[in-house]
TORROLO-974016 format. One record per residue (C-alpha): y, x, z; residue number from 1. Coordinates in nm, 2 decimals. Each point is the difference from the previous one (the first is absolute). Last residue first. Example, Ala and Ser with C-alpha at 12.3 -4.5 7.8 and 13.67 -1.06 7.14 Angstrom:
2
        v        u        w   doti
    -0.11     1.37     0.71      2
    -0.34    -0.14     0.07      1
END
This chain:
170
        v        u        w   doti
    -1.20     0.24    -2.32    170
     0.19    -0.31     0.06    169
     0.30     0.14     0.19    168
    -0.12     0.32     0.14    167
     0.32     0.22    -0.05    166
     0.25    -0.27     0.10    165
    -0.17    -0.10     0.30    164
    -0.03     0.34     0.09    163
     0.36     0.02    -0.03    162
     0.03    -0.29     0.18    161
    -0.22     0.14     0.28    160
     0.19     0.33     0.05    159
     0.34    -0.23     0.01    158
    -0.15    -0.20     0.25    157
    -0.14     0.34     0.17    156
     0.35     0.12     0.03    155
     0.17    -0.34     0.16    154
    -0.26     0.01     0.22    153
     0.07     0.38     0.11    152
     0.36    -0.11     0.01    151
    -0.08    -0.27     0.25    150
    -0.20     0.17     0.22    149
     0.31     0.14     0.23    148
     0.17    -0.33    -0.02    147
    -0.32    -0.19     0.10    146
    -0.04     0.26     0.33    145
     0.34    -0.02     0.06    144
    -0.03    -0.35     0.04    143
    -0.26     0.02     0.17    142
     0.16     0.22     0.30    141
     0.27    -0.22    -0.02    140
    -0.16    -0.32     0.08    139
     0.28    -0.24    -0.12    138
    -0.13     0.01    -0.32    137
     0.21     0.03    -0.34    136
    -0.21     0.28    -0.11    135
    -0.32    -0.22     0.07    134
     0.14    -0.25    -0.29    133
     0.00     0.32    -0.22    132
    -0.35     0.10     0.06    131
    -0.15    -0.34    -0.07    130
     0.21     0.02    -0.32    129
    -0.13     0.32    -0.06    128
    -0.36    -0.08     0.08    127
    -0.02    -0.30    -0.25    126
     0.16     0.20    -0.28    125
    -0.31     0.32     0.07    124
    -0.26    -0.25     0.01    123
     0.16    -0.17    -0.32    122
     0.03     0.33    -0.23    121
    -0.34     0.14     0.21    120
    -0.21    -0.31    -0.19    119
     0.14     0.09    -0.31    118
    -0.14     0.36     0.03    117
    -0.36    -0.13     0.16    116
    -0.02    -0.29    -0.26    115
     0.15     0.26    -0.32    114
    -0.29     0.32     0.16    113
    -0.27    -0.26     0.03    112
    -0.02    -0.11    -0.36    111
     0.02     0.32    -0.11    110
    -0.29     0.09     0.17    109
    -0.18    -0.29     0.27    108
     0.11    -0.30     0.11    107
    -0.21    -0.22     0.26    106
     0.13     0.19     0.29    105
     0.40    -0.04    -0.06    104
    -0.08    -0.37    -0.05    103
    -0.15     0.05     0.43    102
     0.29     0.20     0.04    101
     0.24    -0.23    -0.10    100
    -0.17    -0.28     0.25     99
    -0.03     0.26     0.26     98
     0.39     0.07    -0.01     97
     0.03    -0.36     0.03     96
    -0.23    -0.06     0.34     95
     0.21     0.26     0.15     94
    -0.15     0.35     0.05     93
    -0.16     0.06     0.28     92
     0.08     0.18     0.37     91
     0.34    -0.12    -0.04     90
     0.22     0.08     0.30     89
     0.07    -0.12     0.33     88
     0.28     0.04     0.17     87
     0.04     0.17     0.32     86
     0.34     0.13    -0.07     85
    -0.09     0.36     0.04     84
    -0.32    -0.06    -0.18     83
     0.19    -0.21    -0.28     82
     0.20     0.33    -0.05     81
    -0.30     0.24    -0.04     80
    -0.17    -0.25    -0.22     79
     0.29     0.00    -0.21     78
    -0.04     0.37    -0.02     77
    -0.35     0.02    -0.05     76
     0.05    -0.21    -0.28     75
     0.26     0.10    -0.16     74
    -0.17     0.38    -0.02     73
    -0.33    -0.19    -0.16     72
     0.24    -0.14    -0.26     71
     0.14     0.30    -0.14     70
    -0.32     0.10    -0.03     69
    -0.20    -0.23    -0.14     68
     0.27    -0.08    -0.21     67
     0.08     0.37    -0.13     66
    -0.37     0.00    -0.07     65
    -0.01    -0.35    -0.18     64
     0.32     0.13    -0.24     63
    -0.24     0.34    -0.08     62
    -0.31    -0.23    -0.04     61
     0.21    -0.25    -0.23     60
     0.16     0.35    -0.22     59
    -0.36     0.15    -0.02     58
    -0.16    -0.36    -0.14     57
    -0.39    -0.07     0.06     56
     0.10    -0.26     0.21     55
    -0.29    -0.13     0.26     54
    -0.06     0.25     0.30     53
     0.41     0.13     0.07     52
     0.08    -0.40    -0.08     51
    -0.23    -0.09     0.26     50
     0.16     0.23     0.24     49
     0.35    -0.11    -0.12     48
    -0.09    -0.38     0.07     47
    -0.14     0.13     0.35     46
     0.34     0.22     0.06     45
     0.26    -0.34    -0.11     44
    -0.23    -0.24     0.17     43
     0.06     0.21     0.30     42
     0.36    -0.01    -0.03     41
     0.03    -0.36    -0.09     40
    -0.16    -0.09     0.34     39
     0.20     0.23     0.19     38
     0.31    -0.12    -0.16     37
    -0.12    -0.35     0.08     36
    -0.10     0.06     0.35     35
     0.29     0.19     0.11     34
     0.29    -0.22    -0.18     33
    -0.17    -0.33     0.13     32
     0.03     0.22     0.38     31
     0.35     0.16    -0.07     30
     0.12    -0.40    -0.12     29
     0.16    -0.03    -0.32     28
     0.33     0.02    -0.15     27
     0.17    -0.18    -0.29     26
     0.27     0.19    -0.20     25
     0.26    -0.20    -0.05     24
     0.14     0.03     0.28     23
     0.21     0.27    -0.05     22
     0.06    -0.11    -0.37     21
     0.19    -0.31     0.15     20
     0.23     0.21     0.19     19
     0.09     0.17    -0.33     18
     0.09    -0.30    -0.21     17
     0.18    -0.11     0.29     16
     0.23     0.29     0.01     15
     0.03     0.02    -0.37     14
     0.11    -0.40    -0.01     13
     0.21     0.06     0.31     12
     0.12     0.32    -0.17     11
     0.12    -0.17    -0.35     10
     0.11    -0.27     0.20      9
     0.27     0.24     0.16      8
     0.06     0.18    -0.36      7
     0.07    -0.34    -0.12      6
     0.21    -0.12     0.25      5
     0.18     0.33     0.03      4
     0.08    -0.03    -0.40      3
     0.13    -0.35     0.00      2
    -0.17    -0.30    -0.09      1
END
């Protein structure tokens, strides 16, 4: 094989490589992207709320704080979007978030603090995924609405691993 045959499959390979990558990324629909980011926003303030009442922990009332807010703002936002759209948007947390809440509940202490902070870890990975598939939407004003969250996401996961970290069986 000569050296423009290589370098030519080279780019096909490349090229293709890179198409594929593009669509990658699967998408969801504005209105399943609505309901479950609203959904897994609310859960997000009422599992902070309970963790503001239940952990006796500075650093997991300081993390649930940020949340609260961080995710209040999100919120009102995506409900400002979904209003436009005339979308509806969670007015209850999914039956999930509930269920986690619900173990949340029956902890207390310590204990509490690790299930809250573990909890936020997968909360936190389930939203960023759900975030990055609306990025790729063809609804542009949601998609800039995911891409604009996405770093704050991406912050909190890191807050909540280190949380993790700190409150791993104490």
């Amino acid at each position: 094989m000569n050296i423009k045959k290589i370098v030519y499959s080279s780019a096909l390979i490349f090229a293709f490589g890179v198409s594929s990558l593009t669509f990658a990324v699967d998408k969801i629909d504005a209105d399943d992207f609505v309901d479950d980011a609203s959904a897994k926003g609310i859960a997000e303030v009422e599992n902070a709320k309970l963790a503001l009442e239940k952990s006796t922990s500075a650093d997991v009332k300081a993390f649930a704080k940020k949340i609260i807010a961080d995710h209040s703002a999100s919120n009102v936002e995506l409900a400002a979007i979904a209003s436009k759209k005339n979308l509806d948007v969670a007015d209850d947390a999914e039956l999930m978030a509930s269920a986690k809440k619900l173990i949340l509940e029956q902890r207390d202490g310590q204990s509490f603090d690790e299930a809250y902070a573990n909890n936020q870890v997968e909360a936190h990975k389930e939203a960023i995924e759900l975030f990055q598939r609306a990025a790729a939407s063809n609804d542009a004003e949601l998609a800039a609405f995911a891409k604009k969250n996405l770093p704050g996401l991406q912050h909190h996961l890191q807050l909540a691993k280190e949380l993790a970290a700190a409150h791993d069986g104490k």
